[in-house]
C-alpha positions in Angstrom: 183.9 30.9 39.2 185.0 32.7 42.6 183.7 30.5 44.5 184.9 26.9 42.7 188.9 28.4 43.1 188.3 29.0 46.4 186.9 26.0 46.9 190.0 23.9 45.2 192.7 26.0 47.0 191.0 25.0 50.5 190.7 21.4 49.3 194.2 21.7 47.9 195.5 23.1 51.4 193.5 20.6 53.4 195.0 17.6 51.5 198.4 18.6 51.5 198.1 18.4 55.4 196.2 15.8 55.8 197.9 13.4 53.2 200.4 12.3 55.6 198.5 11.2 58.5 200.7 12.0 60.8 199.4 13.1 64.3 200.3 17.0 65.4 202.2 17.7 61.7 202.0 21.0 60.7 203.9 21.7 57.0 204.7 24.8 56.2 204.1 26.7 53.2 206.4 29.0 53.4 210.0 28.0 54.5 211.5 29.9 58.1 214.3 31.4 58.3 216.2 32.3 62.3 219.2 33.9 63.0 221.4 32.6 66.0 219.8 29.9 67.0 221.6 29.0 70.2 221.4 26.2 73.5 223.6 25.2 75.9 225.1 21.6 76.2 225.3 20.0 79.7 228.6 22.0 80.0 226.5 24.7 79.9 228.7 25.3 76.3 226.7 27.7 73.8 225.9 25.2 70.6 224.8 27.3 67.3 222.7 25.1 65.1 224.9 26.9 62.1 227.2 24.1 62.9 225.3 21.7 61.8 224.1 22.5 58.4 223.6 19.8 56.3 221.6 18.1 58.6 218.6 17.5 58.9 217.4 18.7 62.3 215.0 18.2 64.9 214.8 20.3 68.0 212.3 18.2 70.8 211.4 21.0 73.3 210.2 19.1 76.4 210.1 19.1 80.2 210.5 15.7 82.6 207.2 16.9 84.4 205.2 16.8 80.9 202.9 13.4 80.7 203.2 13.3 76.6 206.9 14.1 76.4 207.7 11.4 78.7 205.3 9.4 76.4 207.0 10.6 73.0 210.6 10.2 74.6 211.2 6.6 73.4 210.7 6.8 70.3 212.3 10.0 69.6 214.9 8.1 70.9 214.6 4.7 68.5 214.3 7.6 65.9 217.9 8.8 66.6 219.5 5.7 65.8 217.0 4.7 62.0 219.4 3.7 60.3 217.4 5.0 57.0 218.2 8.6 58.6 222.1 8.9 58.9 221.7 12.4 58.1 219.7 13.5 61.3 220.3 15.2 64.1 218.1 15.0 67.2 218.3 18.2 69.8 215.9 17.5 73.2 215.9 20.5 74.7 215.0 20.6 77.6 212.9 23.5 78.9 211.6 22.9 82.4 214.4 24.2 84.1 215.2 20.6 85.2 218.6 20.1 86.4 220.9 17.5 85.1 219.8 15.2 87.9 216.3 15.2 87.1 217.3 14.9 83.2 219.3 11.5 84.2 216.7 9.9 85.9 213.9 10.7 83.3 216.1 9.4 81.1 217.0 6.3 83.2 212.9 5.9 83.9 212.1 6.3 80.4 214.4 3.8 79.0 216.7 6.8 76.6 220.4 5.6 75.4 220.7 7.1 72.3 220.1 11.0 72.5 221.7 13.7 74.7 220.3 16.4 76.2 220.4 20.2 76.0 219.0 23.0 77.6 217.3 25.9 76.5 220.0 29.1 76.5 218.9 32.8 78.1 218.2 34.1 74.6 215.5 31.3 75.0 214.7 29.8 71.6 211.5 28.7 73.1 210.5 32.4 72.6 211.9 32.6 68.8 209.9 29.7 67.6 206.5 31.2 69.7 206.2 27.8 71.6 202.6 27.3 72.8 203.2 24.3 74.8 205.5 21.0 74.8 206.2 19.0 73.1 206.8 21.0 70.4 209.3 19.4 67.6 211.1 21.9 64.8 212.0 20.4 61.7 214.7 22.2 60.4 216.4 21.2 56.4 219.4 20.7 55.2 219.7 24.6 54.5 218.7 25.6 58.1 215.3 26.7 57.1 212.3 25.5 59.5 210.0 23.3 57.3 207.4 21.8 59.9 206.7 21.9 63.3 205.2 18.8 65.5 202.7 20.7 68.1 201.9 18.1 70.4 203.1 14.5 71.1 203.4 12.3 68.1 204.7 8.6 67.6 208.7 9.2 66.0 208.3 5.3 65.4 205.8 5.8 62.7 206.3 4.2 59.7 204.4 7.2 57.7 206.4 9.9 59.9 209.5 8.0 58.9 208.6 8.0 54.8 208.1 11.5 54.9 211.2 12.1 57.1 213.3 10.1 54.7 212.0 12.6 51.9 214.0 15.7 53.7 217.8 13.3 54.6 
């Protein structure tokens, strides 16, 4: 009897993550909550993502010397402007130290017109979400709480990513 629950929560586990097909999507189980979650504008002016609750939220953590951001850009960028997601809020943060030079022509070489860009602040949020590499995409609800992560590059042009998406606007 041990064994067959055990066996139906892994299988239970396994197919909640795998259901949606969607390349580097990790769900959580358990909601995550952050205080002061903070980054800088080109300004260098201190943003706090308390100001935009109600949102749905994605913070892009990337670098213009990373291959698979520069592959993911464009479509995080098509993703900005769905019109089936009026409720979300795109945040590339930019972690490589680049300077807003470098940021203008990635985004000039990479084709980007709809999404600004931000910079990581010196409380580094790269450190509060324990980023192991870039990409890395949070998905954050309405109610501030982290409820996925995207580890990895993934296609934001996706029909399936944009489904699930559309579930959390």
């Amino acid at each position: 009897m041990r064994f067959l629950i055990i066996f139906i929560f892994l299988l239970s586990n396994s197919f909640a993550d795998e259901a949606t097909g969607i390349k580097n999507l990790v769900i959580h189980k358990e909601l995550k909550k952050y205080d002061d979650l903070t980054f800088l504008d080109p300004q260098k002016k201190q943003l706090n993502l308390k100001e935009y609750h109600g949102n749905l939220i994605i913070l892009n953590f990337w670098a213009s010397w990373c291959a698979p951001c520069k592959e993911e850009m464009p479509s995080l960028d098509i993703l900005q402007v769905n019109g089936n997601l009026d409720n979300l809020k795109i945040f590339p943060i930019n972690v490589g130290k680049d300077d807003i030079d470098k940021i203008l022509s990635f985004y000039s070489e990479t084709g980007i017109q709809n999404l600004n860009f931000y910079f990581d602040s010196p409380s580094t949020l790269a450190k509060k979400f324990k980023l192991r590499g870039i990409p890395t995409s949070i998905l954050i609800n309405k109610d501030g709480l982290e409820f996925a992560r995207i580890v990895g590059s993934t296609d934001f042009k996706d029909k399936k990513f944009i489904e699930w998406l559309s579930y959390y606007n």
